[in-house]
C-alpha positions in Angstrom: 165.8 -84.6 -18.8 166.7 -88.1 -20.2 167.1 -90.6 -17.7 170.7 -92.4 -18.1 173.2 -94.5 -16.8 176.7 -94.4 -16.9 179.0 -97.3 -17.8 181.5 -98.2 -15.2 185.2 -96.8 -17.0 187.2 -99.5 -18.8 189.8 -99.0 -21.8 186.8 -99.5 -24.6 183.9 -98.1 -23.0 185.3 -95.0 -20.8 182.8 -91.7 -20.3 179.4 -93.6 -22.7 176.5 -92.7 -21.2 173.4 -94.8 -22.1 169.8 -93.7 -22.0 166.9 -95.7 -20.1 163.6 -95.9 -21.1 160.7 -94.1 -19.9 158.3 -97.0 -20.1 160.3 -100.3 -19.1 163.4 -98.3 -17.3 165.9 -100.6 -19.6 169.0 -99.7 -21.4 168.7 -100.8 -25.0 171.6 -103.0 -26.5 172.0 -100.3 -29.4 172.2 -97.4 -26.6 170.6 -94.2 -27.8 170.2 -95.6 -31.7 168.2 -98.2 -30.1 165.1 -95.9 -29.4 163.7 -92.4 -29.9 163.7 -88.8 -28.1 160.3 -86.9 -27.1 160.4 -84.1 -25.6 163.6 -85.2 -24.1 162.5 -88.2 -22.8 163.8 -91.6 -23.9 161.7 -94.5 -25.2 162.9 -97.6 -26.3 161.9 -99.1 -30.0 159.9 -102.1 -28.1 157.9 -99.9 -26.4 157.5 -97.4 -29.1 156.3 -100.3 -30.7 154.2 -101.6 -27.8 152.9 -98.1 -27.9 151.8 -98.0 -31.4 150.5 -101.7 -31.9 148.1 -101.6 -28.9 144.4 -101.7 -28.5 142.5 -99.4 -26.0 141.2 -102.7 -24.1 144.3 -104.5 -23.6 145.6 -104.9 -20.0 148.7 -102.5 -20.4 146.7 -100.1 -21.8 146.2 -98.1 -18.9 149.9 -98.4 -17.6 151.4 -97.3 -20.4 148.5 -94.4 -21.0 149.6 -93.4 -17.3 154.3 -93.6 -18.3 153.4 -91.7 -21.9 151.6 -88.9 -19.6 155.2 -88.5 -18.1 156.7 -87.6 -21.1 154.9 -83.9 -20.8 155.2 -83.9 -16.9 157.4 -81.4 -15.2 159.8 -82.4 -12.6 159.8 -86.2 -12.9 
């Protein structure tokens, strides 16, 4: 259910598999430590925090109301 991208194989790096974020569709630097799980679904600490921090009038507001929704979404 997490969406994730594989790194290309070289000596120090071979078979990792990074998660990308629900909201901004990024691979954190830290990988998976660099975020949380819900419900299987990946979100990064910025926009956990972006999440958290904003106000119900502020322009993203309605975007990231409309990504969280996916978290609970089947077959996305």
């Amino acid at each position: 259910m997490v969406k994730e991208r594989t790194v290309p194989c070289t000596t120090e790096k071979r078979g990792i598999v990074l998660p990308v974020c629900l909201i901004c569709e990024q691979t954190p630097p830290d990988g998976i430590a660099g975020g949380i799980l819900v419900s299987g679904r990946f979100l990064c600490a910025a926009c956990e925090d972006e999440i958290v921090h904003i106000r119900v009038g502020d322009s993203r507001y309605s975007h990231l109301k409309d990504k969280v929704k996916r978290i609970w979404a089947r077959g996305e």
